[in-house]
Short mmCIF file of the C-alpha atoms (twelve columns), coordinates in Angstrom:
data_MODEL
# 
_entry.id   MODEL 
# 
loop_
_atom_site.group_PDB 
_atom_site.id 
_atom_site.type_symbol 
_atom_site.label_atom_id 
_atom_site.label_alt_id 
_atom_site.label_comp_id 
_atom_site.label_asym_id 
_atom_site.label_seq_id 
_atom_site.Cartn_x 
_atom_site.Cartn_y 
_atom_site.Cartn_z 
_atom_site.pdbx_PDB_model_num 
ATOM 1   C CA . UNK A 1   96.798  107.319 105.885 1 
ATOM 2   C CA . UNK A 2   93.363  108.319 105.229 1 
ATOM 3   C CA . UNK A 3   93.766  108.111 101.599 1 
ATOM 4   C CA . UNK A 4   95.340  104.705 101.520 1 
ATOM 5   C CA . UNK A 5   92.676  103.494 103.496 1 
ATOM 6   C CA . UNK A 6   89.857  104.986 100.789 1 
ATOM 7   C CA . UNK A 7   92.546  103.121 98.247  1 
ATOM 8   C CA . UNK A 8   92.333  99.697  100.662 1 
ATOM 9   C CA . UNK A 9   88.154  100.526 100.416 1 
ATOM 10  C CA . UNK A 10  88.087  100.820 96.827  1 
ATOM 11  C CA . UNK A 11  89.585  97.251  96.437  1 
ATOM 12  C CA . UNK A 12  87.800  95.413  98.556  1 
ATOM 13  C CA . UNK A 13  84.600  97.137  96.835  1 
ATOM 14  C CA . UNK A 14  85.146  96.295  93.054  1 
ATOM 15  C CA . UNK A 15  86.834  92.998  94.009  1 
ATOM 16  C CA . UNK A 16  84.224  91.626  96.218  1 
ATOM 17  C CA . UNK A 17  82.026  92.543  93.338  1 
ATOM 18  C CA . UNK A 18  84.112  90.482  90.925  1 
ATOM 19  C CA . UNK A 19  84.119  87.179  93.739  1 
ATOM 20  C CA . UNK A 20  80.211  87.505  94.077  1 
ATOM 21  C CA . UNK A 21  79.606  88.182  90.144  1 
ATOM 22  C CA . UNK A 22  81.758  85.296  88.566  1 
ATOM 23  C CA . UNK A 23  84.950  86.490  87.906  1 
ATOM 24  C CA . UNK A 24  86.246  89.896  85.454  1 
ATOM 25  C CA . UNK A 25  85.572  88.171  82.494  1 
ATOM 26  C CA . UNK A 26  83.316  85.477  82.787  1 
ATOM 27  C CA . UNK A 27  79.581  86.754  83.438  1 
ATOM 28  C CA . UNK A 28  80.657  90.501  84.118  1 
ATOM 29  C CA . UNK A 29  81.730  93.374  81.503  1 
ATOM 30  C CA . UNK A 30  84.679  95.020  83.883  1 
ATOM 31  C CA . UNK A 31  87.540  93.796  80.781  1 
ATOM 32  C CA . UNK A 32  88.153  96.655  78.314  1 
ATOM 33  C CA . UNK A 33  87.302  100.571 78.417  1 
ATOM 34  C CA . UNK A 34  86.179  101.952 82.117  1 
ATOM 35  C CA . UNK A 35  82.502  102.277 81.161  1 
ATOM 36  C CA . UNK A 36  78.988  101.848 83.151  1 
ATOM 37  C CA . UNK A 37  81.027  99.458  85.355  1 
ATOM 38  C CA . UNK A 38  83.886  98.120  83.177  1 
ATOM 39  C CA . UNK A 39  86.492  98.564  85.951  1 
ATOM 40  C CA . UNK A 40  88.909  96.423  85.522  1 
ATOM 41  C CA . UNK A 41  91.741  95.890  82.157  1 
ATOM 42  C CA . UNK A 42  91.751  92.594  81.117  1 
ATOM 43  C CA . UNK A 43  95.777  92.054  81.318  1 
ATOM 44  C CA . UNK A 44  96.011  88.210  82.331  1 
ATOM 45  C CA . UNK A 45  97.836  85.425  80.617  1 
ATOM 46  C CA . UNK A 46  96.415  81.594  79.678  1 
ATOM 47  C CA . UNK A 47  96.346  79.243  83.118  1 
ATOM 48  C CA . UNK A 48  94.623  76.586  80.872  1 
ATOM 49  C CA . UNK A 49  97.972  74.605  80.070  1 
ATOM 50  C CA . UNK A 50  99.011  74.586  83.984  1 
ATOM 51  C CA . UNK A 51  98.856  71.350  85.753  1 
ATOM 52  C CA . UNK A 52  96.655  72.521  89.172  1 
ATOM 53  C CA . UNK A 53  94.743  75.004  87.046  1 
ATOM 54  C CA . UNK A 54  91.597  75.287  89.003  1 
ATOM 55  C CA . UNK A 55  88.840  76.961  86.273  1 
ATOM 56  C CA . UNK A 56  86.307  78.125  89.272  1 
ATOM 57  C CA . UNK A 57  89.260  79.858  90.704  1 
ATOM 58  C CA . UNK A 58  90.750  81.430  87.474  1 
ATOM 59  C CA . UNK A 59  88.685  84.938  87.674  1 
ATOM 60  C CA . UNK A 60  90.901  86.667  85.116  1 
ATOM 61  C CA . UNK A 61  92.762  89.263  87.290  1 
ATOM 62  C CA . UNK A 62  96.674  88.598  86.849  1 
ATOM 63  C CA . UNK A 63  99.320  89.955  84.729  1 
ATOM 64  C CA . UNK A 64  101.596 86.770  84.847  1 
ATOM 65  C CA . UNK A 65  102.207 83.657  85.574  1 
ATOM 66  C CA . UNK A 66  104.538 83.852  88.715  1 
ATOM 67  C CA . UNK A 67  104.737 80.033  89.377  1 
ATOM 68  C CA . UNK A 68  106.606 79.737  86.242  1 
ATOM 69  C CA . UNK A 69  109.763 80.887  87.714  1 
ATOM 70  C CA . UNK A 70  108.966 80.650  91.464  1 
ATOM 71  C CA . UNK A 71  111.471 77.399  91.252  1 
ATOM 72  C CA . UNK A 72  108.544 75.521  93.601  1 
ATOM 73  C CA . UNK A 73  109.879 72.228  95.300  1 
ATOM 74  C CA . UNK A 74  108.257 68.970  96.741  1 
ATOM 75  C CA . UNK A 75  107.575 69.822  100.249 1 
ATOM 76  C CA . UNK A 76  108.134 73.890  100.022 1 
ATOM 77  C CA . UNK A 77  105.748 76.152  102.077 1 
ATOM 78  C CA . UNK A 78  104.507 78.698  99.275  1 
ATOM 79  C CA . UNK A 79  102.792 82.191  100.856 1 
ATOM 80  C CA . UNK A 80  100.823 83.420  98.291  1 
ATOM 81  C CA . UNK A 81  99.705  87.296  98.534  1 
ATOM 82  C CA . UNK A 82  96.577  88.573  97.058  1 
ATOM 83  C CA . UNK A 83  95.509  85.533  96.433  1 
ATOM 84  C CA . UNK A 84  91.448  85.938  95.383  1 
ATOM 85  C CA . UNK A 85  89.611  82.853  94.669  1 
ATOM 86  C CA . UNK A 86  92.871  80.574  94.586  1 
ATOM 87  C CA . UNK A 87  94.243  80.700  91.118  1 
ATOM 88  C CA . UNK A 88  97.858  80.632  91.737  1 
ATOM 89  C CA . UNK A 89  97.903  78.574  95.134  1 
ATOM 90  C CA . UNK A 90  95.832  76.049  93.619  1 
ATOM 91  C CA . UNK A 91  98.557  75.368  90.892  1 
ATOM 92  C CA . UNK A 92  101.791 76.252  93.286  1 
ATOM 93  C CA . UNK A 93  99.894  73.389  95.109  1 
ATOM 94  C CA . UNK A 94  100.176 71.004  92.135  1 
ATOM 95  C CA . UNK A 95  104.195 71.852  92.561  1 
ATOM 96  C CA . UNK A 96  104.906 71.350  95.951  1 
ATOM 97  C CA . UNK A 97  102.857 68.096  96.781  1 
ATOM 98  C CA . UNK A 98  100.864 66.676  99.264  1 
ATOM 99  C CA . UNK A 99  103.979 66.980  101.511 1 
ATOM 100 C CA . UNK A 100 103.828 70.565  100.531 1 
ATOM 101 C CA . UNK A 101 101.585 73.617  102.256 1 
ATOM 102 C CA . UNK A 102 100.380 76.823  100.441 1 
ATOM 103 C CA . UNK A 103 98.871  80.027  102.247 1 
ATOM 104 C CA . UNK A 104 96.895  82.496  100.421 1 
ATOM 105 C CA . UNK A 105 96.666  85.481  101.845 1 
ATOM 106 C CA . UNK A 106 93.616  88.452  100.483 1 
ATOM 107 C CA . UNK A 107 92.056  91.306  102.596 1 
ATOM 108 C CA . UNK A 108 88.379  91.217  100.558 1 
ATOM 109 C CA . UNK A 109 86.259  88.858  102.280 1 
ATOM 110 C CA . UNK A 110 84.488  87.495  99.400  1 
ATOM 111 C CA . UNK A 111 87.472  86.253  97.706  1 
ATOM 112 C CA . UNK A 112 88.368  84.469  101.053 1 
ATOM 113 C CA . UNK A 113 84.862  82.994  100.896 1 
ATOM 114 C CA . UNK A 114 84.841  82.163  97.294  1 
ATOM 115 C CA . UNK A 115 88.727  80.248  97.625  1 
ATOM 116 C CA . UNK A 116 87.454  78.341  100.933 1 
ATOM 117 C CA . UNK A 117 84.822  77.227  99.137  1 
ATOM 118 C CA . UNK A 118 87.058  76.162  95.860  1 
ATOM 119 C CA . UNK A 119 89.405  74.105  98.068  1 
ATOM 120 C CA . UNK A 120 86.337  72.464  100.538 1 
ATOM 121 C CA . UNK A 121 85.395  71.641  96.773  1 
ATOM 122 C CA . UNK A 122 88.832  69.603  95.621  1 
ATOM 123 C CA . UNK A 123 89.389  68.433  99.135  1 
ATOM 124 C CA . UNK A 124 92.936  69.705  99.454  1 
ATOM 125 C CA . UNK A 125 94.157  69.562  103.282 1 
ATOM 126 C CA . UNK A 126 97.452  71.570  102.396 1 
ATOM 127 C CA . UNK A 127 95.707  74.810  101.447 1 
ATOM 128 C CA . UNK A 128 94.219  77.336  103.181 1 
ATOM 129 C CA . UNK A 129 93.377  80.948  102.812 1 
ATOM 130 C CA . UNK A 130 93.630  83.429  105.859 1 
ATOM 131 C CA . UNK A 131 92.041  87.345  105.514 1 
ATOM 132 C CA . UNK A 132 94.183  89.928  106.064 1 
ATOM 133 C CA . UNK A 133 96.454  92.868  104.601 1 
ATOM 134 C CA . UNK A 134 100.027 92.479  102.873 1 
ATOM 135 C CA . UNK A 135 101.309 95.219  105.466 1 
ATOM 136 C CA . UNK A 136 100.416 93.135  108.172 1 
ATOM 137 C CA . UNK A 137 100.612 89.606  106.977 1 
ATOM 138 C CA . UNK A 138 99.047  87.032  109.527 1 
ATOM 139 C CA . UNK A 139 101.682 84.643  109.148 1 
ATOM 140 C CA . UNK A 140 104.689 83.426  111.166 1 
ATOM 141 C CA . UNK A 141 108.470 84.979  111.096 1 
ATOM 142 C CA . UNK A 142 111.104 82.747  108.612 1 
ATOM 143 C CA . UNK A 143 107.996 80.098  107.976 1 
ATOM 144 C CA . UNK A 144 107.728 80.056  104.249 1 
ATOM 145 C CA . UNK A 145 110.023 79.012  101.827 1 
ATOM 146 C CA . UNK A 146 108.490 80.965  98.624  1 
ATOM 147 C CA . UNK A 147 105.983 83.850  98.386  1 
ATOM 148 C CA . UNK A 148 104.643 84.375  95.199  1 
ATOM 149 C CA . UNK A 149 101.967 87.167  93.877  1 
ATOM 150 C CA . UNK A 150 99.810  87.721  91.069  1 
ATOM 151 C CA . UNK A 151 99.123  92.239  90.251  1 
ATOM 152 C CA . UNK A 152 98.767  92.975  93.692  1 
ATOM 153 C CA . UNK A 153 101.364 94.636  95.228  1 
ATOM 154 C CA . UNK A 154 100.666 97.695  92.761  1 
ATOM 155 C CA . UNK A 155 97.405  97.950  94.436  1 
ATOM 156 C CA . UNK A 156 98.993  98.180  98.146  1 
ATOM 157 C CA . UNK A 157 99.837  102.027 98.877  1 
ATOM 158 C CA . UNK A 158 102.505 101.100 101.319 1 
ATOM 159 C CA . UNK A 159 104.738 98.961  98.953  1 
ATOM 160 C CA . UNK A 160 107.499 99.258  101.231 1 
ATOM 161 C CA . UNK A 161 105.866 97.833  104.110 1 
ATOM 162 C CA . UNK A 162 104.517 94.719  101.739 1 
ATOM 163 C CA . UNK A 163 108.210 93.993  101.182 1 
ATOM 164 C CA . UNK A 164 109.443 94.171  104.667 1 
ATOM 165 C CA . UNK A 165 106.217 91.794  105.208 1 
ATOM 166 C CA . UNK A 166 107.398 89.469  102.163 1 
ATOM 167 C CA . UNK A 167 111.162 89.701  104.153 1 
ATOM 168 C CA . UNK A 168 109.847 88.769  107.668 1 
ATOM 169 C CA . UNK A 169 108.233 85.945  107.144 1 
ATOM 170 C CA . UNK A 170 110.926 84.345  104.375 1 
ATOM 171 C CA . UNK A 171 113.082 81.682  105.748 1 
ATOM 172 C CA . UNK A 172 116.763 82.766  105.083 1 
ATOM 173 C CA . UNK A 173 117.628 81.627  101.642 1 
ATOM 174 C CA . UNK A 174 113.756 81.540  100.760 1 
ATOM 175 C CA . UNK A 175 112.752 83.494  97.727  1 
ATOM 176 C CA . UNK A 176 110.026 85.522  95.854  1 
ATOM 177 C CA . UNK A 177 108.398 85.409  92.727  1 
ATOM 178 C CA . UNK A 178 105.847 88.429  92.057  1 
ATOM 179 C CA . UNK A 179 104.132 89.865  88.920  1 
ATOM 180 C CA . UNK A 180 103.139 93.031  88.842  1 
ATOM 181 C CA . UNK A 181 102.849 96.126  86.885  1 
ATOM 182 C CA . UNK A 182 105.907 99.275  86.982  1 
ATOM 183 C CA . UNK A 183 106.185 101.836 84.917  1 
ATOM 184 C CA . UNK A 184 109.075 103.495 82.837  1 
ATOM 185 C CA . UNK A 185 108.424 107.341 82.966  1 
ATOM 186 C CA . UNK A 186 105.557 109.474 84.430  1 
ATOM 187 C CA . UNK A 187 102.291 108.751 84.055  1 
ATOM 188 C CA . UNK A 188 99.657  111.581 83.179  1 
ATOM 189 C CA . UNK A 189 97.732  112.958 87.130  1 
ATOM 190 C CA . UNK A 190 94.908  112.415 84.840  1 
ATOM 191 C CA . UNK A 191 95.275  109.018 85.001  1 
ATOM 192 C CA . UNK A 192 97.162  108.486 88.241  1 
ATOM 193 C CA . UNK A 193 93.738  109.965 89.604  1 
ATOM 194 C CA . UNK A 194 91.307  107.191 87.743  1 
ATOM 195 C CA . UNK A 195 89.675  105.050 90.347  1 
ATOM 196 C CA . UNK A 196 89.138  102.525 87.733  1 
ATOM 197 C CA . UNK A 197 92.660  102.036 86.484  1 
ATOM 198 C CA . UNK A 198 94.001  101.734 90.152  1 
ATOM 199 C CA . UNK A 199 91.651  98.912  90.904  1 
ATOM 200 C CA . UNK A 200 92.865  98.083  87.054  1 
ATOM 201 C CA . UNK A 201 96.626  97.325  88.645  1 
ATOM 202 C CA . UNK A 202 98.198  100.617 86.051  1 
ATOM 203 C CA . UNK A 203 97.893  103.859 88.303  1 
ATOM 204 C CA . UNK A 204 98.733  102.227 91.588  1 
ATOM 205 C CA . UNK A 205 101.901 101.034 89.424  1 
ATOM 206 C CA . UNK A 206 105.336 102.356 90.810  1 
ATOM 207 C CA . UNK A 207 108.211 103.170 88.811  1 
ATOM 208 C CA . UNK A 208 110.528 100.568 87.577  1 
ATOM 209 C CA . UNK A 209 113.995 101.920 89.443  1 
ATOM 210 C CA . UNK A 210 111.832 102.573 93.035  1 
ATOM 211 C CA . UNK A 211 110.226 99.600  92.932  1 
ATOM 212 C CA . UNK A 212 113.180 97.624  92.692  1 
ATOM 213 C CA . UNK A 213 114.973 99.918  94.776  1 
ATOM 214 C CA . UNK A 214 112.613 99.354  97.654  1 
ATOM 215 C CA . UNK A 215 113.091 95.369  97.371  1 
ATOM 216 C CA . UNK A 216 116.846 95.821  97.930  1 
ATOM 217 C CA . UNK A 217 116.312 98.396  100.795 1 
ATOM 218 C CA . UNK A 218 114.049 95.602  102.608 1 
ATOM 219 C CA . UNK A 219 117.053 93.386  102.544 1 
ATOM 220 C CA . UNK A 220 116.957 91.206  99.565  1 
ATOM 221 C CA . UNK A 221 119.674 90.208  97.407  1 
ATOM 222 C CA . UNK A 222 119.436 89.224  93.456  1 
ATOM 223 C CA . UNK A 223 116.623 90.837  92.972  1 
ATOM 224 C CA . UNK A 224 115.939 91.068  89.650  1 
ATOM 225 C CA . UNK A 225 113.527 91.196  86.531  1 
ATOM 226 C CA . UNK A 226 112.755 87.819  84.544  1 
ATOM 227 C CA . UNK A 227 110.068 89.038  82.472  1 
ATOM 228 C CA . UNK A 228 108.688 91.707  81.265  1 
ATOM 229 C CA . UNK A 229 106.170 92.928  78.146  1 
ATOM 230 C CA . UNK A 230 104.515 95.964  77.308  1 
ATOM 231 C CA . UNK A 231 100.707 97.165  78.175  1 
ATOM 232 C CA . UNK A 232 99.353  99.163  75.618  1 
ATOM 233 C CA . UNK A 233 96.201  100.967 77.240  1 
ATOM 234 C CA . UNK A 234 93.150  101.003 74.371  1 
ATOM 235 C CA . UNK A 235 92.360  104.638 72.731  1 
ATOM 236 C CA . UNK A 236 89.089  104.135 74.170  1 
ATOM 237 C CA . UNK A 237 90.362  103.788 77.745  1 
ATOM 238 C CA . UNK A 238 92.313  107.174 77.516  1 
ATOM 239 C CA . UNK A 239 89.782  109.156 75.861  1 
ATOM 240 C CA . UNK A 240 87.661  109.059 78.678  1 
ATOM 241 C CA . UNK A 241 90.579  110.811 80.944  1 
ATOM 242 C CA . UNK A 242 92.233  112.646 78.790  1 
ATOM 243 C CA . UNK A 243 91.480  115.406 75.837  1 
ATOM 244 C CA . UNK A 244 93.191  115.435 72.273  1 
ATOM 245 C CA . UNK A 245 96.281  117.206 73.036  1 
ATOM 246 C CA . UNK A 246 96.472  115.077 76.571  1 
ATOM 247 C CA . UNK A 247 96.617  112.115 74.587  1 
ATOM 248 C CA . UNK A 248 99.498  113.292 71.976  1 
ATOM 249 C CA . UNK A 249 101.467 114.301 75.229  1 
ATOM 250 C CA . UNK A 250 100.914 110.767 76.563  1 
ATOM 251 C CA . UNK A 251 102.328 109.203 73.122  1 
ATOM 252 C CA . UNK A 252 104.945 111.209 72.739  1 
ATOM 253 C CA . UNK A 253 106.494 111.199 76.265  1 
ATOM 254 C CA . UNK A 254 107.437 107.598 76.249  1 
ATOM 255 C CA . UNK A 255 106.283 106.315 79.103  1 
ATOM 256 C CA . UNK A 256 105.930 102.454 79.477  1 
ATOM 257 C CA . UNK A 257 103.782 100.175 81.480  1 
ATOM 258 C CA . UNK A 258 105.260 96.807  82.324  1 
ATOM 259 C CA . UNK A 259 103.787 93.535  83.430  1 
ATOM 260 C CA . UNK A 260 107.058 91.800  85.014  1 
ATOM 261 C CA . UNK A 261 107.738 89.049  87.137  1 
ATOM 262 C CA . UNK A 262 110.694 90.004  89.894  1 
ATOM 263 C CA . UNK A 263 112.598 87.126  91.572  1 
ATOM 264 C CA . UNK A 264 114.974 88.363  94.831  1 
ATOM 265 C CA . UNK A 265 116.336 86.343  97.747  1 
ATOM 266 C CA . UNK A 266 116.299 86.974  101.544 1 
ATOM 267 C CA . UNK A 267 120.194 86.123  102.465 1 
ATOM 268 C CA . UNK A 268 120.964 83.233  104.522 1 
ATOM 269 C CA . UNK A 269 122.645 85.963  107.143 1 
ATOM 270 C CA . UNK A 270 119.449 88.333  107.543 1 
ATOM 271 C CA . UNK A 271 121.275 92.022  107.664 1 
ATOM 272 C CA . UNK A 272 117.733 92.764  109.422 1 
ATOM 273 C CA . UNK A 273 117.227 90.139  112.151 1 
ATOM 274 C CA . UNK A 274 120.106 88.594  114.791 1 
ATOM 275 C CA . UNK A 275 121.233 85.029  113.688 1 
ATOM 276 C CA . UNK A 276 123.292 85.044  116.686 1 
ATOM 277 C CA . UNK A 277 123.147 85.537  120.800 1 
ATOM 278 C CA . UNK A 278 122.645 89.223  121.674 1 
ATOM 279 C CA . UNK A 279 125.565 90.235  124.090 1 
ATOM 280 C CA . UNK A 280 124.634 92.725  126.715 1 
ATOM 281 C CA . UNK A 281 124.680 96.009  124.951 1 
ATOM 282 C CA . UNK A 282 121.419 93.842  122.564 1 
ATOM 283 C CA . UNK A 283 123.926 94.257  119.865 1 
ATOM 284 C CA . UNK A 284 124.506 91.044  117.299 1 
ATOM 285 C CA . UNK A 285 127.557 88.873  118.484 1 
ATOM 286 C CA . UNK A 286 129.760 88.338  115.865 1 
# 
């Protein structure tokens, strides 16, 4: 517990830097090779062609473009974890209407400040950001029809309580939409241990197989992978963690890092919640 907390600490520290400063690669130097406060590996895609994309609010720290295949409706209440200075609710906003409602969810207090102060900006009445953790969302059982996420959940130590979170508050038949960053194979201690490349989304990255594995065991169905390409860390980046031979070891072993996007379902008959009376044992009537 203690360490996940330092983990929690270290987030909020170098993120809250990013909110105040401008963003990771616009008026700071934290894209590229962990040096003299380069902390963060510039893995994002282009928001400039999405309709809803909010520059001010664009600070350069995803590794997809979960909207894409979030299937957003007219009218759909979007929950949208992590979710810094508004990027992604700002355009899942743009898909679900004025009829619609997005909730952005982040635990650093400057990002909560700097997205309040994005959407006072635009004058949207259907978006609002709330602080707190993934583990403990502060939002309402079965209220949202899609939760999406943008390299986040690799930086939350207890994944598995993030996706009973994600489950909870789902209506049945909602979905989820998340990219994030797994891994194929085992990744070096050397770099497991590198503050810089946690808060970077690649050592807090879980392996493919438990990751998904974890999804199904917090009760959702089809849950699957819908995109995926390789992250190739620079030479520069590993030299500064790991020696000559280190490095050959790392090359040779195969090990991949993935930026996906993962789609799953909560079923419309929960298998974790009663749909029905309880009879008087407090088992589910059938």
């Amino acid at each position: 517990m203690e360490n996940s907390e330092a983990l929690k600490e270290l987030v909020r520290e170098k993120y809250g830097q990013i909110a105040r400063e401008g963003g990771c690669c616009g008026g700071t130097s934290c894209c590229g090779p962990a040096a003299e406060g380069n902390v963060i590996l510039n893995i994002s895609e282009d928001y400039s062609r999405l309709e809803g994309h909010v520059e001010d609010a664009d600070l350069g720290l995803g590794c997809g473009i979960p909207t894409d295949a979030a299937d957003l409706k007219a009218g759909h209440v979007v929950l949208d974890l992590g979710s810094g200075a508004g990027n992604d609710a700002f355009v899942a906003r743009r898909l679900v209407g004025e009829k619609g409602k997005v909730i952005g969810v982040d635990m650093t207090p400057d990002m909560i400040r700097k997205a309040r102060e994005n959407v006072a900006k635009l004058g949207f009445g259907n978006v609002e950001f709330r602080l707190g953790e993934i583990e403990a969302l502060p939002v309402e059982t079965s209220g949202i029809d899609r939760v999406i996420s943008n390299c986040v959940l690799n930086l939350v130590p207890d994944k598995k309580g993030a996706f009973d979170e994600m489950f909870r508050v789902l209506k049945p038949g909602g979905s989820f939409s998340v990219s994030d960053v797994i891994l194929e194979g085992d990744f070096p201690e050397e770099l497991k241990g590198a503050a810089e490349l946690y808060v970077g989304c690649i050592s807090g990255a879980g392996r493919k197989s438990e990751y998904m594995n974890l999804l199904v065991e917090s009760g959702f169905e089809n849950v699957r992978i819908v995109k995926e390409r390789p992250i190739i860390l620079p030479d520069e980046l590993l030299a500064e963690h790991l020696d000559e031979n280190a490095r050959k070891d790392y090359a040779a072993s195969g090990v991949r890092i993935l930026s996906v996007t993962v789609q799953g379902t909560k079923p419309m008959a929960s298998p974790n919640a009663c749909c029905t009376p309880l009879d008087k044992a407090g088992a589910c009537c059938t």
